[in-house]
N, C-alpha and C positions, 0 to 999 in steps of 0.2 A: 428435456434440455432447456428450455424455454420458460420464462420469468415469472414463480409465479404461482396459483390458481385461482384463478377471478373468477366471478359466479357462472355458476353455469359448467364452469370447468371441469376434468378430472382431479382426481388427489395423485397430483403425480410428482415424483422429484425433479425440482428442478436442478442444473447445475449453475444459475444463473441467479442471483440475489430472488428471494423467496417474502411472500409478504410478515414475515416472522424475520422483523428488524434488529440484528444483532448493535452489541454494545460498540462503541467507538473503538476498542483495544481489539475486539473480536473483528470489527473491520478493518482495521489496518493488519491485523497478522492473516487476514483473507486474500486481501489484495498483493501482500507481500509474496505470500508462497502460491497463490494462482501463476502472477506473475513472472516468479522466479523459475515453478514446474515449466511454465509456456514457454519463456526464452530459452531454455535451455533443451526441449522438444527442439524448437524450432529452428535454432542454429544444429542440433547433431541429425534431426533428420533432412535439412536443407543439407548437409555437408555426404548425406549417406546419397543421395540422389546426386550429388555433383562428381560423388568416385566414383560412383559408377560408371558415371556417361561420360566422363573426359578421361579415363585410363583404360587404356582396353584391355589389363589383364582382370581386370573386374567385368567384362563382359560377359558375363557367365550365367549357365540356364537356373542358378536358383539364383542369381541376384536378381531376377527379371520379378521373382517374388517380394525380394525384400525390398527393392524399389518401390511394387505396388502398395506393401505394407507403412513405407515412408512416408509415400506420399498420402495415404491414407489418413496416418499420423499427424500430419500438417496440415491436411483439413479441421482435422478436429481440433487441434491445436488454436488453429485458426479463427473458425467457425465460431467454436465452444469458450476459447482459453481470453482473448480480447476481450468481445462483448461481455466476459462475464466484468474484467477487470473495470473497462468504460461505465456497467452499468452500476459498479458499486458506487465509483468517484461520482458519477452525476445524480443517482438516483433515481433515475428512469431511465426507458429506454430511450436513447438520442440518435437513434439511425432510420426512423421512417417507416414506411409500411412495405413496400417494398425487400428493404432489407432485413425485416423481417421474416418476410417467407422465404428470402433466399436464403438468410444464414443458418435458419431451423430447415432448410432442406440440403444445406451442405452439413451440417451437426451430423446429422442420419446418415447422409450420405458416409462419409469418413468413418461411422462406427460399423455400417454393415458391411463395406470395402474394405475396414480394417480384419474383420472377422473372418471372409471369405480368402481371404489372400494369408492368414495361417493355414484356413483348411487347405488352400492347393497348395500350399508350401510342404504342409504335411504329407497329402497324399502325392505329392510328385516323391519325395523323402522314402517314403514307401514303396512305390513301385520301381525307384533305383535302387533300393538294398534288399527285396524283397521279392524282385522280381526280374534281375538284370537282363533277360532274352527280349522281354517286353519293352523295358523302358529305351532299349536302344532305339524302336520306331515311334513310342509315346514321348520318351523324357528330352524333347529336340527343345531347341531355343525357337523355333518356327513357333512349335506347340505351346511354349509359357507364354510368349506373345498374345498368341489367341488366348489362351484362357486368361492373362489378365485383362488383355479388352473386353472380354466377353462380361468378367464380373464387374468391371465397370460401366458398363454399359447397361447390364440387368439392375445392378444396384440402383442405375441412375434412373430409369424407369421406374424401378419400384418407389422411389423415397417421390415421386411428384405427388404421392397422396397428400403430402405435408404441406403441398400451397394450398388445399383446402381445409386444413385444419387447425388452421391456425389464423391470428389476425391480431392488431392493436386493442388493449382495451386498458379506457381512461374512467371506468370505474372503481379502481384502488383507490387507499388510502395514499401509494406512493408512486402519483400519476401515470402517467404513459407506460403501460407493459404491455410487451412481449409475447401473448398467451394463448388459451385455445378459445376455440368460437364455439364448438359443435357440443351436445349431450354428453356426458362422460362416458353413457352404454355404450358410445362409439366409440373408445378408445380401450377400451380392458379388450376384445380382439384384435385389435392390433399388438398391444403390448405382450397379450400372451405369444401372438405368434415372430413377434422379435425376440422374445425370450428365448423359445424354442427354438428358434432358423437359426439364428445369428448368436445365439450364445451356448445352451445346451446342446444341441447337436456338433455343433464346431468343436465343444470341449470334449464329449463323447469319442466322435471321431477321431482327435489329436489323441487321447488318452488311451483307444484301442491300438490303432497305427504305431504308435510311439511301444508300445509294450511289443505289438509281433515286430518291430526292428530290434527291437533289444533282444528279445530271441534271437534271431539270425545273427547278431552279430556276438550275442554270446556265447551261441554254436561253433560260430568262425574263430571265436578265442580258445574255446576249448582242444578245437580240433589242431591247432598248433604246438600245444602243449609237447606231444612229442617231437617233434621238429626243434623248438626252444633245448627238450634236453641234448639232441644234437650238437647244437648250436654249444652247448656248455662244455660236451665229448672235444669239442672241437678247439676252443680255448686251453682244456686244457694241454692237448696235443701239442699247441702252439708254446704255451711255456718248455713244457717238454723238450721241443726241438730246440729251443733259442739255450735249454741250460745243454745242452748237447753238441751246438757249433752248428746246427743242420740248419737250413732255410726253410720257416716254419710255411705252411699251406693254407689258403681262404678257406674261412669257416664254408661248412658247408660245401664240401666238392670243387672250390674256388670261384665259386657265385657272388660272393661279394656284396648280397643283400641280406637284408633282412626276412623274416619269416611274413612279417608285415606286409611286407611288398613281394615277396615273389607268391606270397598264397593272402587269400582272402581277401580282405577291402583295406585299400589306401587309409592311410590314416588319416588324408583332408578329407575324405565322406565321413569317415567315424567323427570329425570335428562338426562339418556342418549339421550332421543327424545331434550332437550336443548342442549347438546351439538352438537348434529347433526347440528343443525339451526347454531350455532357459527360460525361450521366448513366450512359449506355451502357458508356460507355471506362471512369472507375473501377468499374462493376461487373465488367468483362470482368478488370482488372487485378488488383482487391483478391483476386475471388474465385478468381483462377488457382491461389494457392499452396496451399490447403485442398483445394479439388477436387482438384490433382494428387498430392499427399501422400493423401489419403483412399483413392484409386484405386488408388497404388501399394502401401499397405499394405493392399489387400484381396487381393494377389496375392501378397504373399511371406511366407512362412512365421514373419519376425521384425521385425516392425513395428519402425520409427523412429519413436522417439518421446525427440526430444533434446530438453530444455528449453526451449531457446533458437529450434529450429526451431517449435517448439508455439505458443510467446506472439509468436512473429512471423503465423503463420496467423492465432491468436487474431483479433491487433492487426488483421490484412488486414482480417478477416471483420468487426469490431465499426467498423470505419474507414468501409468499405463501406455501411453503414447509418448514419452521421454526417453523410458528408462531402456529401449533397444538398440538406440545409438551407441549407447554404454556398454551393452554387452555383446554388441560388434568388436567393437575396439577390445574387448577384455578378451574375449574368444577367438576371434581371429588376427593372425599376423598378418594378413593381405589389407584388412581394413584398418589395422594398428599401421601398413606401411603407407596406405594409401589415407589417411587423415591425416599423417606425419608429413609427407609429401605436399599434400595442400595447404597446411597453414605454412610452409616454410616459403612456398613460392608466393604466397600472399605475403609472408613478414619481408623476403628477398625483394620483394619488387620494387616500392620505396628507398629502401637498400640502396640497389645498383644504380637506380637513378641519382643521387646523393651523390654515390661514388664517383659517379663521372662527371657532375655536376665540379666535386671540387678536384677532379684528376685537371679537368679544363680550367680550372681558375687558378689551381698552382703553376701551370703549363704559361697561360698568359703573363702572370706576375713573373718568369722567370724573364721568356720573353723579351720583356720589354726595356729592361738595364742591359740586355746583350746587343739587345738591338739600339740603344743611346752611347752604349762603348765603339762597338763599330763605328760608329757614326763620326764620332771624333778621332777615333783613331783616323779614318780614311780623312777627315779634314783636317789633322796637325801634320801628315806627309809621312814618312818610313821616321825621319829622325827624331822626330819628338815621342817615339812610340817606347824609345829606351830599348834597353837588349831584353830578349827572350826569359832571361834568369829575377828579372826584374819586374816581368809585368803581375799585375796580380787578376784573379779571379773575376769574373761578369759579375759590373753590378758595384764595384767598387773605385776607389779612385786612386790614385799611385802618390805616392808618399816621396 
């Protein structure tokens, strides 16, 4: 994540401008779409963190995960997505040494807290449709609590390796970077076992999980089937009786549901287990290209590091933490009501103020001719006031 490899260094990808100086056109369409992925991360995951915590029908045991996943997301955002954009306009790095070690340990932080928080999102997903006798004492809102403290907290322990390995260095050609301090044989184990924790086993796990849910719930579709033909016996009865005079009868014995609901799984779990799979796939996809380049430049001796290949990982990895706010809103109608809800009482607020601002100032302007007609009227006396048929309206004068 970090700017760069100065001597001494590993061959590692950076996502942060790379001593392989791209062209002027190549930097502005860098900066443009860093940029553009970042704010648009960062207002939809800033917006998925505020429905949650100010509505309380979004108070629910898997938004405890997608909250952890957002906020995940806006570190990295953050951390990764700014300083890369700072570091292209200035050219170096311009934030100290200090924030250096902090922002290359919030970088890590946010990528292996982004990764952990699909895995329990996954296997809580699992052992609700999978195992429903269980998840009634496992799948609690107590429970997701702890576990996402728990992985932020491990996360945050593990990633303090990173204020040793790392430090300023002003031997570039393009001063002050960002980079590592230590042998490079110190970094290929690290990177294999980030590889491994935090990305292939995460993708493993989601990709097993995700298949035995679709089992079950492809069991539960099946096993409806005949029930469904009922459900059609029963339609047509109902025509039947209506071309006949008679008062036709609820499908199904007068139940009045669905096959959906009175057998097998709700249809919002069947939703939330799709969005899970959504979410899964562009992590699995964005983050293929970085991971593989990162891996392969821990192994050969002359790191690739093309301009063009760099801001395409970049774009993956900054995309990758963007594109879940979007497929809230596309996938769910709670988060499609509940982002509808917040921009209108944001755009309303201004509004009402406005309103009343000019309700009071047409209120005084009326006011104040009614209150200068009185006035004269009580000091010309009853008979200068004319008769009733005669007077005219406040604010005018009599003819």
């Amino acid at each position: 994540m970090e700017s760069g490899s100065g001597p001494g260094s590993p061959s590692t990808v950076p996502l942060a401008p790379s001593e392989a100086v791209p062209g002027p056109a190549d930097k502005g369409v860098s900066i443009f779409l860093v940029l553009f992925v970042c704010m648009v991360g960062i207002v939809g995951n800033a917006m998925v963190v505020l429905v949650v915590l100010t509505t309380r029908d979004m108070q629910m045991l898997t938004n405890c995960y997608v909250v952890s996943l957002a906020l995940a997301d806006l570190t990295v955002l953050v951390a990764a997505g700014m300083p890369t954009v700072s570091e292209s306009l200035a050219g170096q790095w311009v934030y100290g040494h200090a924030s250096c070690l902090g922002i290359t340990y919030l970088q890590y932080l946010g990528i292996n807290a982004s990764s952990c928080s699909i895995l329990a999102f996954t296997v809580e997903r699992y052992i609700a449709i999978c195992h429903p006798m269980w998840a009634q004492t496992v799948c609690t809102m107590v429970q997701a609590k702890r576990v996402v403290v728990g992985v932020w907290g491990t996360m945050s322990v593990y990633c303090l390796l990173w204020f040793f390995l790392v430090d300023l260095d002003a031997g570039g050609s393009r001063g002050l970077q960002c980079g590592y301090q230590v042998a490079c044989s110190l970094y290929l184990p690290i990177y294999l076992l980030d590889f491994t924790v935090f990305f292939l086993a995460p993708l493993l796990a989601a990709t097993v999980l995700s298949g035995l849910i679709a089992r079950v719930l492809f069991r539960s579709t099946l096993a409806h089937l005949p029930q469904l033909g009922d459900q059609h016996r029963d339609s047509e009865a109902q025509l039947e009786a209506r071309a006949l005079g008679r008062q036709p009868r609820e499908p199904g014995g007068g139940a009045g549901a669905s096959c959906c609901e009175t057998r097998g799984f709700p249809s919002s779990r069947k939703q939330v287990t799709k969005m899970l799979v959504v979410v899964v796939l562009p992590f699995t996809v964005l983050w293929m290209p970085y991971r593989s380049l990162l891996l392969l430049n821990s192994f050969v001796s002359e790191p690739f590091l093309d301009p063009r290949v760099l801001l395409f990982c970049r774009t993956c990895v900054y995309a990758n933490s963007a594109v879940n706010p979007i497929i809230y809103s596309l996938m769910s109608q709670k988060f499609q009501a509940a982002f509808r809800q917040l921009c209108q009482c944001r755009a309303e607020g201004p509004q009402r103020r406005m309103a009343s601002l000019s309700t009071a100032s047409y209120s005084a302007v009326r006011e104040t001719p009614q209150k200068a007609e009185t006035s004269r009227s009580e000091a010309a006396g009853p008979q200068a006031a004319g008769p009733p048929l005669l007077q005219q309206g406040p604010g005018f004068s009599m003819v």
